[in-house]
KEKE-3310 file (N, C-alpha, C; in steps of 0.2 Angstrom, whole numbers, plus 5000, padded with zeros to 4 digits):
npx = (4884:4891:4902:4901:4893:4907:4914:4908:4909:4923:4926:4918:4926:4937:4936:4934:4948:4954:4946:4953:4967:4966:4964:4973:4983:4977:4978:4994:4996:4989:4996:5010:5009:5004:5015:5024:5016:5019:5031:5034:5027:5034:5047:5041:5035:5047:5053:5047:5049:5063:5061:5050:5061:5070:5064:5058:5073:5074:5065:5068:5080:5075:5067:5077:5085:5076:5073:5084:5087:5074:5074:5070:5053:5048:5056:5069:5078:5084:5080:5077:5072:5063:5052:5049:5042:5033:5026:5021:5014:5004:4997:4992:4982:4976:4969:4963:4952:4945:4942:4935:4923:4918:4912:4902:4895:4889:4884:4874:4865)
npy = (4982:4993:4987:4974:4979:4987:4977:4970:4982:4979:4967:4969:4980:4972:4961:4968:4975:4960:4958:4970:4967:4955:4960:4968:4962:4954:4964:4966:4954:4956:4966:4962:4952:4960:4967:4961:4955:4970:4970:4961:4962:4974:4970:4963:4972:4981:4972:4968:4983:4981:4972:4977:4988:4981:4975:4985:4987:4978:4979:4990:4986:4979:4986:4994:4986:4982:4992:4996:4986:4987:5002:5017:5021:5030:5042:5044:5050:5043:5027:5025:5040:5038:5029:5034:5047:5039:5035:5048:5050:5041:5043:5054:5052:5044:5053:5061:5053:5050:5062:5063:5054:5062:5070:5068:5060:5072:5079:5070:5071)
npz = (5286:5278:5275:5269:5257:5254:5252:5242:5231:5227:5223:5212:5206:5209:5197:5186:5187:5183:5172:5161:5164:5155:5144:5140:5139:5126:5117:5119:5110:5100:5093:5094:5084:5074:5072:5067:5056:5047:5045:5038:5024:5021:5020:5009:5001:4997:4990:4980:4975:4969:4959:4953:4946:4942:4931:4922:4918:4908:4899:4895:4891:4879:4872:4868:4860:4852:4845:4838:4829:4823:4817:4821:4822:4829:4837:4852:4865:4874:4882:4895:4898:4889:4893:4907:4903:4896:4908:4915:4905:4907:4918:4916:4906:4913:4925:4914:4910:4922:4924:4914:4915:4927:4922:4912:4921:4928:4917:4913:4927)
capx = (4881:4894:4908:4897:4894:4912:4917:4904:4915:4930:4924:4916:4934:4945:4933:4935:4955:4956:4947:4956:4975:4967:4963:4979:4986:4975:4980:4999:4998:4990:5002:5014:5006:5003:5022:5026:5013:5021:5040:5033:5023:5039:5050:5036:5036:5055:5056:5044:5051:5069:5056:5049:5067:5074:5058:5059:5080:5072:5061:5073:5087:5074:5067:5086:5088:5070:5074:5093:5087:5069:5075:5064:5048:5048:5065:5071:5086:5086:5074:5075:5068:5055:5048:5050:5036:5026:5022:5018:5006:4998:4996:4989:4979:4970:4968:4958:4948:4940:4939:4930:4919:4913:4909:4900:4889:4887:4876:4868:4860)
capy = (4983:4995:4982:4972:4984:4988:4971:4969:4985:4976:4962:4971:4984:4967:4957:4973:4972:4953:4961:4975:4962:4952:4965:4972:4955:4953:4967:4965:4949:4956:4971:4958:4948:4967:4970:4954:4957:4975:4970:4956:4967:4980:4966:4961:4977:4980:4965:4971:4988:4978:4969:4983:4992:4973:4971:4991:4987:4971:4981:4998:4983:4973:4992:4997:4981:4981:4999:4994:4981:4990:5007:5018:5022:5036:5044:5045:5050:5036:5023:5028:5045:5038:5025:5041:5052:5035:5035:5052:5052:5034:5047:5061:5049:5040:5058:5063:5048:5051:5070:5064:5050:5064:5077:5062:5058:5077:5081:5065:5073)
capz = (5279:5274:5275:5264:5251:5253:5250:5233:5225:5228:5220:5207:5205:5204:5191:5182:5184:5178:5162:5159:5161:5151:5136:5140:5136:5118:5113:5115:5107:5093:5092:5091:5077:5069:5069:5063:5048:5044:5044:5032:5019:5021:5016:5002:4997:4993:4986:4972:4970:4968:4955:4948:4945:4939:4924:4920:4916:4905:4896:4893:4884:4876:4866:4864:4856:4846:4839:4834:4822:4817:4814:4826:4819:4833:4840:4856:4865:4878:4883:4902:4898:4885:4899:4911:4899:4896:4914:4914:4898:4908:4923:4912:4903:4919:4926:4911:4910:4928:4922:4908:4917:4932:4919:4910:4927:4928:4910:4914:4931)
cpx = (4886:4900:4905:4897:4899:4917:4914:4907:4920:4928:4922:4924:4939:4942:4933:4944:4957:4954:4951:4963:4974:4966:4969:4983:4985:4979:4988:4998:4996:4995:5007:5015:5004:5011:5025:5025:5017:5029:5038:5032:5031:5044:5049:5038:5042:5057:5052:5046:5058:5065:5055:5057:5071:5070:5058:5068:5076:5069:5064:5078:5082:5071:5074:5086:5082:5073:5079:5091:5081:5069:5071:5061:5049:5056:5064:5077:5090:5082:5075:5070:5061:5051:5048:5042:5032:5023:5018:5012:5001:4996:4991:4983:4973:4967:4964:4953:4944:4938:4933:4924:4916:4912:4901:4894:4886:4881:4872:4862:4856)
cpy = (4987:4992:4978:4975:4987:4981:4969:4972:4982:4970:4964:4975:4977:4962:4962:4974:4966:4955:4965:4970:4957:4954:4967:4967:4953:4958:4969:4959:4952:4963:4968:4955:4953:4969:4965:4956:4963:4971:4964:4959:4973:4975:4966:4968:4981:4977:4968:4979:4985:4976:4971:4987:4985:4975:4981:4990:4982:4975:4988:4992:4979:4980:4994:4990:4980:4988:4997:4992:4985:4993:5011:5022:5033:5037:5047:5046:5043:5032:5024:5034:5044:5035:5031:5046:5045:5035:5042:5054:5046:5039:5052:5056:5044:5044:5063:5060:5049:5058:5070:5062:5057:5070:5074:5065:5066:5079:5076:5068:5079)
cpz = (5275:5271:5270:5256:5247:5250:5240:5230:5224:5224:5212:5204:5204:5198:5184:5179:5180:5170:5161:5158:5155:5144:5134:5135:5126:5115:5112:5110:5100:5090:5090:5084:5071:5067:5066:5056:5043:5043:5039:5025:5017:5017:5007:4999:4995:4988:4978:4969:4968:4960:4950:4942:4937:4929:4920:4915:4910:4900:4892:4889:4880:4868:4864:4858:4848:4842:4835:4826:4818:4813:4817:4821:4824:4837:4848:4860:4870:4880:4890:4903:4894:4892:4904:4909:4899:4903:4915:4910:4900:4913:4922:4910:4908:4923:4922:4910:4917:4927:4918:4912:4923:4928:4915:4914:4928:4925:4912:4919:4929)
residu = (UNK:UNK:UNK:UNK:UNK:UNK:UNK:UNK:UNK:UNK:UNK:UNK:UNK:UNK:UNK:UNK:UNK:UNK:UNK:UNK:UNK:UNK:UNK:UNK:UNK:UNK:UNK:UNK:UNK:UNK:UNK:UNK:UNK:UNK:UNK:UNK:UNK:UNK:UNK:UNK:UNK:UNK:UNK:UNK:UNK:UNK:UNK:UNK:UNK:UNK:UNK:UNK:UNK:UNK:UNK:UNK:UNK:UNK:UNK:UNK:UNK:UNK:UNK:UNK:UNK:UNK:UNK:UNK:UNK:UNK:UNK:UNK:UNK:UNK:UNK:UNK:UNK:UNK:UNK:UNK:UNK:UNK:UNK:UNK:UNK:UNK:UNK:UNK:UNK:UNK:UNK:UNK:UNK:UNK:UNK:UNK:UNK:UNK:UNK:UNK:UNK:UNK:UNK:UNK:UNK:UNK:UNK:UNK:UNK)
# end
């Protein structure tokens, strides 16, 4: 009886190891399939700040060149720095607009 019972754990203790190799298993593969995806994204995401930097350069000679002929309405000392403070006044600008919107939602309750 006790050999019995001793053989059912053991039965039960190795049906329980085949799962466990075979989780073990899924789960490197998708660990695999997860490194894969990041070293891709990593790439991706280079490649657009390369991208970023590229269309930034395009857009600082394409104002050097519009002001030249215009005449600047507004002055500046170099267009690196203006586009520099424009991100910061879009920054300041999207960071009052949710100041505004949860003061908004506030008087409304």
């Amino acid at each position: 009886l006790e050999l019995e019972s001793a053989l059912e754990e053991l039965d039960v203790a190795n049906e329980r190891l085949d799962y466990a190799r075979r989780e073990a298993t899924d789960i490197r593969a998708d660990r695999s399939d997860l490194e894969l995806r990041h070293r891709e994204m990593e790439k991706e995401c280079t490649e657009l700040r390369r991208e970023n930097v590229d269309l930034a350069k395009q857009v600082q000679s394409l104002l050097q060149r519009r002001s030249a002929a215009a005449g600047d309405l507004v002055t500046f000392d170099d267009v690196s720095s203006m586009q520099a403070q424009n991100q910061k006044l879009l920054r300041d600008h999207h960071s009052m607009s949710s100041k505004i919107e949860e003061l908004e939602t506030k008087v409304r309750k």
